[in-house]
SERO-4910 file (N, C-alpha, C, O; in steps of 0.05 Angstrom, whole numbers):
BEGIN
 pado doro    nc1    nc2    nc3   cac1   cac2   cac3    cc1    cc2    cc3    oc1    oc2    oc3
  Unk    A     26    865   -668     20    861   -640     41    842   -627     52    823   -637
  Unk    A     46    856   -598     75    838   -585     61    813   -572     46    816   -552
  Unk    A     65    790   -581     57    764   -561     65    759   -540     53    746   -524
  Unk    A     94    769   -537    113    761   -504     98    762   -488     97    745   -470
  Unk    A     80    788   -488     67    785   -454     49    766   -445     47    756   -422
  Unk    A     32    761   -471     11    740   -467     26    712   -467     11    694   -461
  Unk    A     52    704   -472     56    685   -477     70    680   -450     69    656   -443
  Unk    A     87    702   -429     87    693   -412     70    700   -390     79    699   -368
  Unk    A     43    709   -395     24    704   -376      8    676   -379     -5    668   -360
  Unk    A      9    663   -399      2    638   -409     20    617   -389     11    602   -371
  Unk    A     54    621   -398     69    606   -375     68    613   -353     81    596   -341
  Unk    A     58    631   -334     54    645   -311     29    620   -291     31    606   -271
  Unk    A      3    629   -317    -10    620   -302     -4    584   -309     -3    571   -288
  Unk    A      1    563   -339      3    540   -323     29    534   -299     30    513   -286
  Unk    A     46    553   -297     52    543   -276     47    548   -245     54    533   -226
  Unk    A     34    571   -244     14    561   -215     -8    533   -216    -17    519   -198
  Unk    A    -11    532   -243    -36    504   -231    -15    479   -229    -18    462   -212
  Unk    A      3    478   -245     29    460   -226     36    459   -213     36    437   -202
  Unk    A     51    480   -199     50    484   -175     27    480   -156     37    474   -134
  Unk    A      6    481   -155    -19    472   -139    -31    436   -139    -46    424   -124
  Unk    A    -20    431   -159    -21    399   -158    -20    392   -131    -22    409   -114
  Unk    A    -17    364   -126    -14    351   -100     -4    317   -116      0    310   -139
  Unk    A     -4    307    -97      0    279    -97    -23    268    -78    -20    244    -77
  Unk    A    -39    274    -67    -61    272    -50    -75    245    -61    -70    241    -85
  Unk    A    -88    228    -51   -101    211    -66   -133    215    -52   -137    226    -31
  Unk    A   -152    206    -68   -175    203    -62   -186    178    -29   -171    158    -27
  Unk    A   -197    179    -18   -202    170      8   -222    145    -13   -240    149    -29
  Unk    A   -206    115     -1   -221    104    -27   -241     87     -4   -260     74    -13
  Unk    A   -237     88     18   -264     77     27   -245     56     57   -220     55     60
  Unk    A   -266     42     74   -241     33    102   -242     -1     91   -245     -6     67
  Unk    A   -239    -18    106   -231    -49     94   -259    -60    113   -268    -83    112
  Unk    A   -269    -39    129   -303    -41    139   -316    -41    125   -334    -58    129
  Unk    A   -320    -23     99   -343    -13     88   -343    -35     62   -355    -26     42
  Unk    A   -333    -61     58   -332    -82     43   -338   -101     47   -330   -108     69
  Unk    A   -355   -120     32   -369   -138     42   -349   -156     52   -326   -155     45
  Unk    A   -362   -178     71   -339   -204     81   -333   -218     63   -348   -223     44
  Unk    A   -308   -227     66   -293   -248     50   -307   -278     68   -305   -289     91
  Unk    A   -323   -283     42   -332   -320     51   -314   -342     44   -322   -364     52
  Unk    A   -282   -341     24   -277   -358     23   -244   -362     41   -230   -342     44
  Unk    A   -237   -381     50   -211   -381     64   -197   -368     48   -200   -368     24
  Unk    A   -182   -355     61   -157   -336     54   -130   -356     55   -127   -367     77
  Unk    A   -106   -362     32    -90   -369     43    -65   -357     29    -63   -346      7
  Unk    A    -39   -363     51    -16   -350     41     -8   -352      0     -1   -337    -18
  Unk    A    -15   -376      3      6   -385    -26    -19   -376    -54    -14   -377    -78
  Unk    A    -36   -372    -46    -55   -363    -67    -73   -336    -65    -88   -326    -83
  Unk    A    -69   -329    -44    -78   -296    -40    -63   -277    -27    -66   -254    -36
  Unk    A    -43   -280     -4    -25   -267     12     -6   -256     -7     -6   -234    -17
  Unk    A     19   -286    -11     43   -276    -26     43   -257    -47     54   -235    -47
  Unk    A     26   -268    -70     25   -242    -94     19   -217    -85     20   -196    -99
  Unk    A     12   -220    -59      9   -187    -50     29   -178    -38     33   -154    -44
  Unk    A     48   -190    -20     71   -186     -9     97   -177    -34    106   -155    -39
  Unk    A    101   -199    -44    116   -203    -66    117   -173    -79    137   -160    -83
  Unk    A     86   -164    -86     86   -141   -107     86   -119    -90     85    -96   -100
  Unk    A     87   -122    -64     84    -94    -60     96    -94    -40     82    -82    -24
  Unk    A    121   -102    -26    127   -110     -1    169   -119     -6    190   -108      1
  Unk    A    162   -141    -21    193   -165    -22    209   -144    -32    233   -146    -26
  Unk    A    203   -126    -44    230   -102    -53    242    -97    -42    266   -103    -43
  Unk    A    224    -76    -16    246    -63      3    255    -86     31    277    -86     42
  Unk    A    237   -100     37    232   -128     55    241   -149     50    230   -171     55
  Unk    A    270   -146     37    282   -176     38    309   -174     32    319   -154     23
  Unk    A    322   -197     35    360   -204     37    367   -184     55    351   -171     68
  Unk    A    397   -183     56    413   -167     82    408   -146     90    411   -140    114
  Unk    A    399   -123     65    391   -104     76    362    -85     78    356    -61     75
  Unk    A    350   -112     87    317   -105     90    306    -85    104    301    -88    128
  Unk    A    301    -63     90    289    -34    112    273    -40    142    250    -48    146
  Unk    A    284    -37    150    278    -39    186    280    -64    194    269    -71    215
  Unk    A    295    -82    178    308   -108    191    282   -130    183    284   -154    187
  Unk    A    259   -118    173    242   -141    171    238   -145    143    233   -130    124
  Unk    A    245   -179    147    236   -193    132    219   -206    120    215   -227    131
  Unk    A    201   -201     91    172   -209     93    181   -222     56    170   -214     36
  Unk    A    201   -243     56    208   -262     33    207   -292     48    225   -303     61
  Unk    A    179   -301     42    171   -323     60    142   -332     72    126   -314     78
  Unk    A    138   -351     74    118   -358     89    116   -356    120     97   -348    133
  Unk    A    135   -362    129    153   -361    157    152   -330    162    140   -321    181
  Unk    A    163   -316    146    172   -290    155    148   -266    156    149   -246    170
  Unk    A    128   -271    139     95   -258    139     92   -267    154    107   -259    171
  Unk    A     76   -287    162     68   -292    189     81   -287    206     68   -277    224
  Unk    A    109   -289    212    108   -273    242    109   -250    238     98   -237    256
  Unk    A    121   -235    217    105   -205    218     73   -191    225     65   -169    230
  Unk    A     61   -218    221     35   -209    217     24   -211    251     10   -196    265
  Unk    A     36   -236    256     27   -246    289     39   -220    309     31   -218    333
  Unk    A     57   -201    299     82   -188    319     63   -164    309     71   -142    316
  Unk    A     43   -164    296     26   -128    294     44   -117    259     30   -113    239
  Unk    A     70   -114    257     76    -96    247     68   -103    220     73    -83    206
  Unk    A     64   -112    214     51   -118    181     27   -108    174     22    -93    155
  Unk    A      4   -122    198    -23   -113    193    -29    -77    197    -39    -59    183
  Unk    A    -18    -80    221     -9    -41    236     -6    -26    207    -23    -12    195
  Unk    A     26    -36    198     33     -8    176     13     -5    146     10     16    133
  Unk    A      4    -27    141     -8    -29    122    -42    -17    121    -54     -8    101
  Unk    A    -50    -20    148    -73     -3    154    -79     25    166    -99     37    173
  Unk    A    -42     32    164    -42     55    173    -38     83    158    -17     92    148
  Unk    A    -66     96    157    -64    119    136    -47    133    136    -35    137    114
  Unk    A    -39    145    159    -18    173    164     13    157    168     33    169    176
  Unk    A     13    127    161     42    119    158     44     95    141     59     76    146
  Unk    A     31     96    124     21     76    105     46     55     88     62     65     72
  Unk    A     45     35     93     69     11     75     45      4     58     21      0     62
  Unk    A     63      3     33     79     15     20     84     38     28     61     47     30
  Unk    A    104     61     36     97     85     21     96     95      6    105    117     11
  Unk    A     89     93    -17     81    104    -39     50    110    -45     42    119    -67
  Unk    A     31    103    -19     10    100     -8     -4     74      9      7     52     10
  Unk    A    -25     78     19    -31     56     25    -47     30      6    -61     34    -15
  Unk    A    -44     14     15    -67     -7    -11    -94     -7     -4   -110     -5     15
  Unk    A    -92     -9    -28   -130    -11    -29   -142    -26    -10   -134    -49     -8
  Unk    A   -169    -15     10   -186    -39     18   -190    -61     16   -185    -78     33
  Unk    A   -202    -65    -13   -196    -98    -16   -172   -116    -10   -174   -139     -2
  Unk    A   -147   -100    -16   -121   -117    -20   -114   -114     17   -101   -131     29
  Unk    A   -123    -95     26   -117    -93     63   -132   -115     75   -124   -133     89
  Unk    A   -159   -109     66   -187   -142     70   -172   -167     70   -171   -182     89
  Unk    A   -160   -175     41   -149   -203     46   -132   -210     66   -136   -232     77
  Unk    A   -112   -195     75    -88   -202     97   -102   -196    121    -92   -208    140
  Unk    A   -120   -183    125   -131   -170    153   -145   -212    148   -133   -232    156
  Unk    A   -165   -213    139   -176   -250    133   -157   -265    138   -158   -279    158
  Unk    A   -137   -266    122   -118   -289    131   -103   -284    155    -92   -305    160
  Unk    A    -95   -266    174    -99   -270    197   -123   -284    215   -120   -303    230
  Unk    A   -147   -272    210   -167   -278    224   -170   -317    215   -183   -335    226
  Unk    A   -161   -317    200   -170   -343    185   -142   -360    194   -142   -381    181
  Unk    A   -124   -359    208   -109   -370    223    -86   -367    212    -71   -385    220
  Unk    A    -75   -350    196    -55   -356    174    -51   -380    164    -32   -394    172
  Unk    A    -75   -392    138    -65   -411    128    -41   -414    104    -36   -394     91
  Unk    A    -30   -433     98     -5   -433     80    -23   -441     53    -23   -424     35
  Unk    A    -35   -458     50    -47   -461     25    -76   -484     24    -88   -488      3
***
């Protein structure tokens, strides 16, 4: 018995289900549908490690993608006061990172430390 055919109807079909993949992510919920944050929010103990890790790569030294700078205490905050920080980060269909948007929770803390006055620590 000849196997070729079955063997490339075998490669045939996994590569339509590869081809049908996505990169899509699951809708993980809005930064509404989570309970309130009761404790102050502040830059140097909840903000930065989030900036830092997901942000200071493309957002810092001379040639910082779209000129903004977010390596700093100084420089988040006025990103954050000027819209464009809180904006891209809560924005599904243009989401910073792009590599998706962050999670609720991690959008919750910075959306708080605005509301919470931007404290430094």
């Amino acid at each position: 018995m000849n196997k070729t055919p079955y063997t490339y109807l075998i490669c045939l079909c996994a590569l339509v289900l590869y081809a049908n993949c996505t990169t899509n992510t699951l809708d993980e919920g809005d930064v509404t549908d989570l309970p309130p944050i009761v404790e102050a929010v502040t830059y140097d103990d909840d903000v930065a490690p989030i900036i830092n890790t997901n942000c200071v790569g493309c957002h810092s030294g001379p040639s910082a993608n779209a000129g903004l700078q977010l390596d700093g205490y100084a420089n988040v905050r006025a990103a954050a006061e000027q819209g464009n920080l809180v904006n891209r980060i809560n924005n599904a269909s243009n989401p910073m990172p792009p590599s998706g948007q962050l999670p609720p929770e991690t959008r919750q803390i910075i959306d708080q430390w605005v509301a919470d006055g931007f404290l430094e620590n």
